[in-house]
N, C-alpha and C positions, 0 to 999 in steps of 0.2 A: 161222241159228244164234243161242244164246241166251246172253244176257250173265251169264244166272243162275248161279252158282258151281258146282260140280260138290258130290254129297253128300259127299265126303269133305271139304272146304274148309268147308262149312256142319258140317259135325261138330265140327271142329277151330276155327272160330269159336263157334261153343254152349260148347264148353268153357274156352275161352280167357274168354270173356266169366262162365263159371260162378265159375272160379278168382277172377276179380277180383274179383267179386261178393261169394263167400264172402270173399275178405279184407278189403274194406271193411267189410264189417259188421262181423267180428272185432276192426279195427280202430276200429271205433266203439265196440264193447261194451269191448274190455278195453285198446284202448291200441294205439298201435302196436310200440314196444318189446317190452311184453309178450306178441306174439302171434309163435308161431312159423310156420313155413313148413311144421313136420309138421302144426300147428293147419288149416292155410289146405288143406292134402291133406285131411285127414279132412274140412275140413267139406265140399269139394268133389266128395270119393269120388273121387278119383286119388292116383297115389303123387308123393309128394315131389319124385320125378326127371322126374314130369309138370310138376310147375308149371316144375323149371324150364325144363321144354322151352319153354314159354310164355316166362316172364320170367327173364334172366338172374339176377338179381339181386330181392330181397325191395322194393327201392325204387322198382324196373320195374311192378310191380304197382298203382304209386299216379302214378309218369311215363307214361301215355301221349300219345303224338304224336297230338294231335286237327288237326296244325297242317295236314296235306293238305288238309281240306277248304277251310281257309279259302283257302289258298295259290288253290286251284281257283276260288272263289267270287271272291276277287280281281281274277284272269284275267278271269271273266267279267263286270266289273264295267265300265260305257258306257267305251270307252277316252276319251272328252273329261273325264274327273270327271281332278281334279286328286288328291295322293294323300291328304288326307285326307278328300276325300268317296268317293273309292272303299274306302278301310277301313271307312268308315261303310256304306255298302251296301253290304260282303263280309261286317259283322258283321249287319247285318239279314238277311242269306240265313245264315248257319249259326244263327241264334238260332231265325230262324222252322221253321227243319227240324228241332230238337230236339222228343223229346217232354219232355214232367216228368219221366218217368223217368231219361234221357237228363240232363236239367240239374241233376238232385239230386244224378246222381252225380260230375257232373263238379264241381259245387262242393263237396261233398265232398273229392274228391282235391284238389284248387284249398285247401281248409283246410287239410290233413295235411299238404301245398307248404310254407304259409307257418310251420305250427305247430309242425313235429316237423324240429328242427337235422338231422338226416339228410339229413330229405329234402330240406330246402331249400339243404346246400351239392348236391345231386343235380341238383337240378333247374336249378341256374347254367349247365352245360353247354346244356343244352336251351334255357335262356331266350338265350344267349347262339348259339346255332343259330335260333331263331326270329328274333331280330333281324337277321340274317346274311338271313337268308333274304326276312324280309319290305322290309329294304331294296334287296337286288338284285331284288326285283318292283317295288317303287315305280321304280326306275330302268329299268330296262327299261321301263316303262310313260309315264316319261317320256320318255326316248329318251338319260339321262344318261349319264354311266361311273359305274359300280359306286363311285368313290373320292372322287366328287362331296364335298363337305363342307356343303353347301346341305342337298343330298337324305340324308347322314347327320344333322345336326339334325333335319328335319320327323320323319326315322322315328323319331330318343329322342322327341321331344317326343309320336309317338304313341303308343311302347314307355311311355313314363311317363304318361301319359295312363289308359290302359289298364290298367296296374299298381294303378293308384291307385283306380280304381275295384272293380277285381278284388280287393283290400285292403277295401275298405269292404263286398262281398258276403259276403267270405268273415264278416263282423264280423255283420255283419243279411243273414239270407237273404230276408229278406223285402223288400228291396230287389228291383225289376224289372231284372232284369238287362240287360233290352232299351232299358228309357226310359233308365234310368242313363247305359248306355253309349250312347246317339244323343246324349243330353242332354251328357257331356263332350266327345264328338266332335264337336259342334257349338260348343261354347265353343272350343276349340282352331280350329278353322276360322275362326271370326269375330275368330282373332289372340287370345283369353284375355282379354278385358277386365273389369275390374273394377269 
């Protein structure tokens, strides 16, 4: 049996993926405010009441939850790496699986996060779910309680870590987003020294 999606789930990802597409751009050419949701239809060729079957909301279009993969790569990271060398190799396996395309877009969304007041009280929810999340893997992988206060420091200080750097991408794209971020990850490991 085949793990490959069935055609109707591949249809409905094409489009799903179309929609976004067309509104980043839209979003890049005229603004985010000023692009509407009939805009992001037409340039898509679906109606209205399609996108929102995709994205509930116009701010949906620019939050997506990329955070599975990492959550996954995590998991699969040597269970003896302590939690900030295993964030570092969960971030070297989703960096190395993207393609260009793949990374342009997401710093992209990653800029409109930080630039457009909408989005970013939007995105406090989710960032405040990723944190949630990625500390009860760090502890489970330590073998802590979830309410540890040790293992809530290391994950701010890798949540800010990571902030800070994703701040400085979104500023110069031309920043490696892979060195960058092994390069803060590893300052943090060796305790931050100055």
């Amino acid at each position: 049996m085949s793990d490959r999606p069935g055609l109707r789930e591949r249809k409905k990802a094409k489009t799903r993926a179309l929609i976004q597409k067309e509104a980043l751009r839209l979003f890049r050419e005229q603004g985010y405010a000023a692009t509407t949701v009939e805009q992001i239809a037409e340039a898509a060729e679906v109606a209205p009441s399609t996108v929102f079957r995709y994205f509930a909301t116009k701010e949906d279009l620019v939050l997506v939850d990329q955070f599975p993969p990492f959550i996954e790569a995590l998991q699969s990271a040597p269970a003896h790496l302590k939690p900030v060398p295993a964030v570092r190799a969960a971030m070297r396996v989703i960096l190395a699986g993207q393609t260009a395309e793949e990374f342009a877009e997401s710093m992209e969304r990653e800029k409109l996060m930080f630039t457009v007041p909408e989005l970013w009280a939007a995105s406090l929810d989710n960032i405040s779910g990723v944190v949630r999340t990625m500390h009860e893997q760090l502890a489970a992988r330590e073998g802590r309680p979830a309410d540890d206060p040790e293992l809530r420091n290391v994950t701010g200080a890798i949540v800010g870590v990571l902030m800070a750097v994703w701040l400085d991408l979104v500023k110069d794209p031309a920043l490696d987003a892979s060195v960058e971020l092994d390069k803060a990850l590893a300052h943090l490991e060796a305790g931050l020294p100055l």
